[in-house]
N, C-alpha and C positions, 0 to 999 in steps of 0.2 A: 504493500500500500504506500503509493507517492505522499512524500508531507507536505502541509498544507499551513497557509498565515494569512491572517488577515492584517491589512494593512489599512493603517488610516491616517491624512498627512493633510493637517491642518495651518491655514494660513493664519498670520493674525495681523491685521492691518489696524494701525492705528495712528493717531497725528495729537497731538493735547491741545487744550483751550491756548490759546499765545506763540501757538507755532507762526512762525513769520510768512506772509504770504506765499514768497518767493520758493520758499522751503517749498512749503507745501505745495504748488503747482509746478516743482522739479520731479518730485518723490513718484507725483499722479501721471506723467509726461512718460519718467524712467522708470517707473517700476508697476504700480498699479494698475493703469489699463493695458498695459503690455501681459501681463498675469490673467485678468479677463480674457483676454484672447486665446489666452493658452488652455484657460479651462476650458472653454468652445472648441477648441479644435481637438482636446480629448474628450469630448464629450460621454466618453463610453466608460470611462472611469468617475469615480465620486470623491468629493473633497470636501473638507471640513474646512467654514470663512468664518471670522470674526472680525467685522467690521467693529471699531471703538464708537462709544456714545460720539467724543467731539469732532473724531473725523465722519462722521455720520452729518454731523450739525452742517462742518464744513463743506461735504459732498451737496447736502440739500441746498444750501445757500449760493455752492458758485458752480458745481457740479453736475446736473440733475439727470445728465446723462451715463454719467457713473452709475448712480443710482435705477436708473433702467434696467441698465446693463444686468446688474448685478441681479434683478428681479428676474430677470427674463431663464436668467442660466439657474435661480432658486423654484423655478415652476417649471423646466424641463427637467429637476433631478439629477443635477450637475453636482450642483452643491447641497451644502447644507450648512445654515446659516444659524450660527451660534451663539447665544446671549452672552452677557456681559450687568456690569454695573455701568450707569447712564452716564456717567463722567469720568471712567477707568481708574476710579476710585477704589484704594486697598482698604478694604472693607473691616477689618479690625482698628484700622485706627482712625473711627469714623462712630462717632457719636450710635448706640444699640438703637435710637428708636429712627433715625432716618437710612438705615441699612435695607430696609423694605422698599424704602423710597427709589431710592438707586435700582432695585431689579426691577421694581413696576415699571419707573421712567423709563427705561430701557425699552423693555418688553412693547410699551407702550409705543414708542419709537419706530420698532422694528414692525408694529403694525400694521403704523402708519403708512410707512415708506413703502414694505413688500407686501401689506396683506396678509402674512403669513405669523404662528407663531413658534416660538424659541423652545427646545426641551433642555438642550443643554449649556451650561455657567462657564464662561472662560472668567477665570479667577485671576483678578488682577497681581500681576508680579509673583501669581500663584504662593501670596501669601496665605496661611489657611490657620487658621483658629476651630477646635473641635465644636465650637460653640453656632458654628455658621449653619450647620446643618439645620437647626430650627430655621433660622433667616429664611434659606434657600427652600426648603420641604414647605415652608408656607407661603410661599411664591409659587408654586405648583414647577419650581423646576425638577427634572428627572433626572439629570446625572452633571457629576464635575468634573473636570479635566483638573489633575493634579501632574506631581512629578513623580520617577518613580523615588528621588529623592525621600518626601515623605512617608513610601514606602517602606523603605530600609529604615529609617528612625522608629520605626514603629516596632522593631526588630524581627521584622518577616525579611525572606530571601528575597535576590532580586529575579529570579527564573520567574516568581509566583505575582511578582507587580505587570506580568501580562496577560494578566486578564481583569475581568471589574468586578467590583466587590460593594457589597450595600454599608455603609458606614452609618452607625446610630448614635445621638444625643438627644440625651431624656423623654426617650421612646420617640422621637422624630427621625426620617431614615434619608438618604437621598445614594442613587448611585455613584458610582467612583472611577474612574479610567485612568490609566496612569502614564505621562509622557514618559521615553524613553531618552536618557539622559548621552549615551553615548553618540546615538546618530546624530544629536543635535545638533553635536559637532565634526560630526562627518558633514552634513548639511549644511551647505554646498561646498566647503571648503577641500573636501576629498571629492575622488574618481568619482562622478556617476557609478562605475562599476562597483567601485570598492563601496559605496552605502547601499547597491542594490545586494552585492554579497552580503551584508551584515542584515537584510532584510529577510534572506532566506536560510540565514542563518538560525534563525530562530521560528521557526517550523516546525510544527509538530504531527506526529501522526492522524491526532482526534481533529486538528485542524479548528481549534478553538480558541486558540491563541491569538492576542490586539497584539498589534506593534503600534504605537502611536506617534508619528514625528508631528510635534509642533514648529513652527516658524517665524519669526518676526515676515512679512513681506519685504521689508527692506530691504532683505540680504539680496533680492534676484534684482538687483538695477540700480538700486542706491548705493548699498556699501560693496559694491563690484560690479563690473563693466554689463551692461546692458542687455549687452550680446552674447556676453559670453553668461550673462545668468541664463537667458534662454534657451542656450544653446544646451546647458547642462541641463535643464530642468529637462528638455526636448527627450533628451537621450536618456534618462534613469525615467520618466512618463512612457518611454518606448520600451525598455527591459520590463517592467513591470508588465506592460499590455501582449507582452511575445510570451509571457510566465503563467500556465494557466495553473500554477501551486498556489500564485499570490492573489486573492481578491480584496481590489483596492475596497474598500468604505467608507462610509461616516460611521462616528459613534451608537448614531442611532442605529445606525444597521446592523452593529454589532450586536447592541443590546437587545434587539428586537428576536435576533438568531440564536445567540448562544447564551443571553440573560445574565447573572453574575454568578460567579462563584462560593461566596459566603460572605462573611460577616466578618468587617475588621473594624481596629480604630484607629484612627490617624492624629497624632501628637501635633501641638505648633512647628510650622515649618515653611522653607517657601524650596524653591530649586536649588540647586548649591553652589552658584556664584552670587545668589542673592545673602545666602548664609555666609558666603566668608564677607564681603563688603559688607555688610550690618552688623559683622560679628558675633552673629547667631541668632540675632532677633532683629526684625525690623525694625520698631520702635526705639533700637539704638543708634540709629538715625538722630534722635532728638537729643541725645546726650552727644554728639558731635558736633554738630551744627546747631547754633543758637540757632539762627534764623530759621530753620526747620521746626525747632518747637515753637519760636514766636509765631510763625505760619498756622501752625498745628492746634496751639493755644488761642488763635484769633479764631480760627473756623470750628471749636468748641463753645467759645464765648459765642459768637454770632447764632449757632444753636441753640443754644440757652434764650437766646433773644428773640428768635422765632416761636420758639415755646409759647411768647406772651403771645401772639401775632403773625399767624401764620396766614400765608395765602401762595397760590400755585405758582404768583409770580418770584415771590420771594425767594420759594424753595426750591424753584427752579436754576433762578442763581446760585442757590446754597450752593446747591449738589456741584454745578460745574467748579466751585471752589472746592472740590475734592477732590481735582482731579490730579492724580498721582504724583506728576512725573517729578515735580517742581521740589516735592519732599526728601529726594534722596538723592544720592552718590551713587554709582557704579562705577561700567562703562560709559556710561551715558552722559553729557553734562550738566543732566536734571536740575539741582538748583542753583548750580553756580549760573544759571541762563535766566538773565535778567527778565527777558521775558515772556518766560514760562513763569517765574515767581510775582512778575506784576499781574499776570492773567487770576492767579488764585486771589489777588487783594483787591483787585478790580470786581468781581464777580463779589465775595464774600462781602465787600462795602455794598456794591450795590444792593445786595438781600437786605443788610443792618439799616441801611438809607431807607428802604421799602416797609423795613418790619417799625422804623425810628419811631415811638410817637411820642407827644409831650414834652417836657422841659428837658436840659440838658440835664447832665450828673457828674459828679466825681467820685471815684470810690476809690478805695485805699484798701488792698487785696494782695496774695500773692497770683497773678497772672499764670507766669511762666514755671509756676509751682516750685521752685527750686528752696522755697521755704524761706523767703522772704518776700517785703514790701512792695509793689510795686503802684502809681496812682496813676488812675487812668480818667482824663477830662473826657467825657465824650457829650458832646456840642450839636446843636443842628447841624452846621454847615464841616465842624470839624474834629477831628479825634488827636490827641495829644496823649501818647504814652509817657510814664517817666519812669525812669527805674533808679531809683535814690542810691542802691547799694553798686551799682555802675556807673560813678563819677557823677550822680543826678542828672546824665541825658536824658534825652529823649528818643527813646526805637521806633517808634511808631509815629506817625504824622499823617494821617485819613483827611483827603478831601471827600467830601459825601455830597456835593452839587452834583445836581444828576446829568449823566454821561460824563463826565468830567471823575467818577471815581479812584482815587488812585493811593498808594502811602510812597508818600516822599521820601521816609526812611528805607526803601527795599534796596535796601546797598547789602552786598553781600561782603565779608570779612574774608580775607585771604588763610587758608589753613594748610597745614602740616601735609601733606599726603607719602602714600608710597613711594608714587611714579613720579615725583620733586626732587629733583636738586639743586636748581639755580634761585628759585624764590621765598624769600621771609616771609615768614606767617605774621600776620596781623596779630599784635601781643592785647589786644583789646579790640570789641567791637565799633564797625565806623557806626554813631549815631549823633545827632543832634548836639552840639553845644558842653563838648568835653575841651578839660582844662590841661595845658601844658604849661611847663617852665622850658626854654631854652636859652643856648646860649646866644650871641648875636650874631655866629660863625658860623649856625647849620642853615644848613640849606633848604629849600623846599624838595629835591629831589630825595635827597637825605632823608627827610620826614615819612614823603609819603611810600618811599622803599622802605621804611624800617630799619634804619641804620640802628645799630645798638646801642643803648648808651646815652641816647639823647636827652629823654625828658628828664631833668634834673631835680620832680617835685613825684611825690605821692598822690599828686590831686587826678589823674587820668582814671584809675582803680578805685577810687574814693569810696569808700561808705556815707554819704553824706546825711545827713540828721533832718529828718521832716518837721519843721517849726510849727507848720500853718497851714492848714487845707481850708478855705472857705469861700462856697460858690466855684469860680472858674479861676480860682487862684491858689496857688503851692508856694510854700515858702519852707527853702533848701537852704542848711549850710555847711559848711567844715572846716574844721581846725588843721591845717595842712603842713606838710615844712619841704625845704629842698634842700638840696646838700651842694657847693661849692668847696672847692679846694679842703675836703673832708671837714669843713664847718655843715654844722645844721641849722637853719634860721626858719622861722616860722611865719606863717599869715592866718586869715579867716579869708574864706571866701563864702558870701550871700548869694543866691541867686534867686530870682522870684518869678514866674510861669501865669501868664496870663493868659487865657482867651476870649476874646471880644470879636461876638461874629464872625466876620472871616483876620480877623487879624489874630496872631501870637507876639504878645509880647516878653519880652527877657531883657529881666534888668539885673545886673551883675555891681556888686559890692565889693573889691578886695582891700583889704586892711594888714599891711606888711609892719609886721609886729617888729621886725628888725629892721637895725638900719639902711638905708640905699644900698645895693650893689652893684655896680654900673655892670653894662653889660648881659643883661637879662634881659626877655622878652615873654612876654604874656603870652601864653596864645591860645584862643578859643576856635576850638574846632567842628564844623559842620559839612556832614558829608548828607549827601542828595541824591535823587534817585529820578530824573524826570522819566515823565510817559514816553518809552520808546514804541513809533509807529509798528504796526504787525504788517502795513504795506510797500508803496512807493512812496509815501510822505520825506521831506525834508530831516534829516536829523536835528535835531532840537538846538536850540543858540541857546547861549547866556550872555550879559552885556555888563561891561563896567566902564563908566565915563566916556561912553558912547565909540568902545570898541566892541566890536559882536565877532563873538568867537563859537564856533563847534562846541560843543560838549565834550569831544575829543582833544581838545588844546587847553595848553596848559598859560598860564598869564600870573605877572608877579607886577603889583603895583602901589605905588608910595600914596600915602593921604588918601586912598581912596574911603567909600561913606556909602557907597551901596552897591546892589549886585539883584541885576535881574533874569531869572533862568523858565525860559520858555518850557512850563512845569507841566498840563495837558494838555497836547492840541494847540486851541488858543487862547489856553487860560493861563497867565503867568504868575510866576511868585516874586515878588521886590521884596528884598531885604535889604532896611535901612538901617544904620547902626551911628552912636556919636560916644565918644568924638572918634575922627577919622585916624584911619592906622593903613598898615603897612598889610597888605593883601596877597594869598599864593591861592593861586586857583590851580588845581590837578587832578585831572582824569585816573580813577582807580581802576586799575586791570588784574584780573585772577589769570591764573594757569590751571585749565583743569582737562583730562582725557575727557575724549568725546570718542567715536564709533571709528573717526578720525584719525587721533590721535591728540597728541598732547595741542590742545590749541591754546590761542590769549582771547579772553572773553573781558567786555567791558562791561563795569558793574557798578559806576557810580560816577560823581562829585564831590572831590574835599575840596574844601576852604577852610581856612586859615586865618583866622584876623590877629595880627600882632601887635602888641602893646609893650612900651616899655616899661618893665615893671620899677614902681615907684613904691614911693610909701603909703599911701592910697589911691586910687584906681575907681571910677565909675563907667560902663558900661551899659548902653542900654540897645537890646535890637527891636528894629518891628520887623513882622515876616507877614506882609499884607497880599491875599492874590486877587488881581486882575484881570482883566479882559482884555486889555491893549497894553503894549509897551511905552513907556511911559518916553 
């Protein structure tokens, strides 16, 4: 008796909320309807598609013919088209009670567009919590696509993760199919021949045995030549169809045929380059990257707020603020990509701006749970985070005028990594209105590279003491020192947080407890983050004494008194400040692996305002925004 496998080789296409236009109608050009094609032309074979919630959104909007496409080849029984969460949302680190939300919107979706409905869950980043199976079993979905990864942690052989198996939580059950971790990387990177051998490799007599290859879509035309993805898919799509041992299917058609095998349980897990870069748990993501838990902690909070005031519109923003990609590190450049991380604060403001109702507040919490203080102004028109035991900046900055949604603060901090050798990590995070001592001999390049050694006070790290919360006002201060030629000399620094309308004001106090030392320079620092366009728009200017510069250029100017930064669209932010100082404007760049390789991604705007320190010191900024340049 000849052996026999079932084969089932699923695509997964997908694009996130803030992908850049350009991207995106490269990706659809080289790889995705090139892919369409291919599935039509083997029409006699079956394949498993998972189209992502926002590349879905995107196809509908500029697409509509992708979307044809794709129905026409899911009603000949080409494919077989696969659910998902509505914003490619990793579903454990996402509030329990809108987890439901995500597979209706989805499903809901997939209605729409093909008519048709979803049996089985592509699991985002195939993170899996044993706890989902309720979620999922009460969505009426029938089976998950896992790894065989979580297979083996569950400490079952890997011979036995090819076949599917019903998985139970708290008598709720959902099926289980397991991707196969080896081909994945044979796919496409080896022989057509050498991953169709490794397909019939694993053949059995009863002939009841999944192989399951999953795929990003990318890899056939994106992250390798076009033609030659083709070319290879042509040729292992042709050993398969000449192989009457192998019958290709979908999921479904396994399960319909040969049903499951028993009953397992599956531990926390995701695939296993997901577990080494998170270092065994996802959610360790958020003890790496601040910004990843501020992310994570805003689209919690924003929950909470929907709670009071919910509506379809709101929540349908929520959800796209869950969309994955922007939370983590790999391969990929997920959050170091400015705007993938402005897409999650755009969407999640807009829900908070929808759900907003009544007078402003300020509350006095820990936010980012780290088990202290954090106060947070939140305004009609504006949001003002402050983190007192972080130098008393400000992280967060929320415009909430509508379509104009954005946080000023989404700068990302430069970190440690493996694949780094040439760049310093940012020894604090870039936010709002941190304090430096320098000498009068460093430099701006020096600063904003991280030269070692430079700031010669304690005030950057500060724990600074909360005097005063009343109404739309914070009153911050610290008992500070710096050290010269191994003396240590002391000041107090005040600072006091205002918001009025659309204006922030910040007024600064310093009292140099010791005598002059020439030679020192104040400097208050504010790093920015304007709306970078997702089209063909202009890159964004900022102006100082009516030179208009790139966001990309860097500018160093005496006396200067204000600074204006084309912040969304055309709505700008003027920051005025007295008395006048000495100014370093610098464009902030990360180094982070992409699918690419190591590229330079731009992630912000520091300024710099330098004072010579004295024995007393008054500082005052307004941060007023506009409609017109002034």
């Amino acid at each position: 008796m000849s052996e026999l496998i079932n084969l089932a080789f699923i695509f997964h296409f997908h694009q996130p909320h803030g992908q850049l236009k350009y991207v995106f109608e490269n990706i659809l050009k080289k790889c995705y309807f090139r892919l369409l094609k291919l599935f039509e032309e083997f029409e006699n074979l079956r394949f498993g598609v998972h189209i992502s919630g926002p590349l879905l959104e995107m196809l509908k909007s500029e697409h509509r013919e992708f979307i044809d496409d794709t129905k026409h080849l899911a009603q000949a029984g080409t494919i077989e088209l696969i659910g998902g969460s509505f914003s490619e949302a990793i579903l454990p680190i996402i509030p329990w009670r809108y987890i439901p939300d995500q597979i209706r919107y989805f499903q809901r979706l997939i209605s729409e567009l093909f008519g048709c409905k979803v049996r089985g869950f592509w699991l985002p980043e195939r993170v899996w919590e044993p706890y989902l199976v309720k979620f999922l079993s009460s969505q009426q979905v029938d089976y998950v696509i896992l790894d065989d990864q979580h297979f083996l942690l569950s400490g079952r052989k890997r011979e036995d993760s090819l076949y599917a198996y019903t998985i139970e939580e708290d008598g709720r059950t959902i099926k289980a199919v397991f991707a196969d971790t080896k081909i994945r990387y044979l796919v496409p990177w080896h022989s057509p021949k050498e991953a169709f051998n490794y397909v019939k490799s694993k053949s059995s007599e009863n002939g009841d045995r999944l192989l399951l290859i999953v795929s990003d879509a990318e890899k056939f035309g994106e992250w390798t030549s076009p033609d030659w993805a083709e070319k290879w898919l042509r040729e292992f799509f042709s050993y398969v169809l000449s192989d009457s041992s192998i019958a290709m299917v979908t999921p479904s058609d396994y399960l319909d045929e040969h049903g499951v095998r028993g009953l397992t349980y599956i531990p926390s897990a995701s695939y296993d380059k997901m577990l080494e870069w998170s270092g065994g748990y996802f959610k360790n993501f958020f003890l790496k990257y601040v910004e990843a838990n501020l992310m994570h902690k805003k689209m919690l909070r924003v929950g909470k707020l929907l709670e009071e005031n919910l509506s379809d519109e709101a929540l349908t923003f929520y959800l796209r603020g869950q969309c994955n990609d922007a939370y983590w590190h790999g391969l990929f450049g997920g959050i170091y990509l400015m705007n993938l991380r402005q897409a999650v604060y755009e969407n999640l403001i807009k829900a908070e701006r929808i759900a907003f109702k009544g007078k402003g507040r300020v509350e006095v919490l820990d936010f980012d749970l780290d088990g202290l203080r954090e106060i947070l102004i939140e305004d009609k028109y504006l949001n003002v985070y402050i983190k007192p035991s972080d130098g008393g900046s400000v992280f967060e900055y929320d415009i909430k005028l509508e379509n104009y949604e954005h946080n000023l603060v989404n700068v990302m901090s430069r970190y440690s990594e493996s694949y780094l050798t040439d760049m310093r990590a940012d020894w604090h995070k870039r936010t709002l209105f941190r304090e430096h001592i320098f000498s009068k001999d460093v430099t701006s390049k020096q600063w904003i590279e991280n030269a070692p050694f430079l700031d010669l006070s304690d005030l950057s790290l500060a724990s600074y003491c909360l005097d005063e919360v009343e109404n739309n006002r914070v009153c911050l201060s610290y008992r500070g020192k710096y050290r010269v030629k191994d003396r240590t000399y002391y000041l107090i620094v005040k600072k006091k947080y205002e918001v009025r309308d659309l204006d922030l004001l910040v007024d600064y106090r310093i009292q140099n407890l010791t005598k002059n030392i020439d030679g020192l320079n104040f400097g208050i620092e504010l790093c920015l983050s304007p709306y970078l366009p997702y089209g063909e728009e202009k890159t964004p200017t900022y102006a100082v004494g009516g030179i208009v510069n790139s966001i990309f250029e860097s500018l160093e100017k005496e006396n200067a008194e204000s600074f204006i930064l084309q912040a969304v669209k055309d709505l700008y932010l003027k920051i005025t400040w007295s008395p006048k100082c000495r100014l370093w404007i610098e464009p902030i760049y990360a180094k982070a692996r992409t699918e690419r390789g190591v590229v330079v991604i731009p992630e912000g705007l520091a300024l710099m305002t330098m004072y010579q320190l004295v024995d007393n010191l008054d500082v005052t900024f307004k941060l007023s925004l506009m409609e017109k340049r002034d």
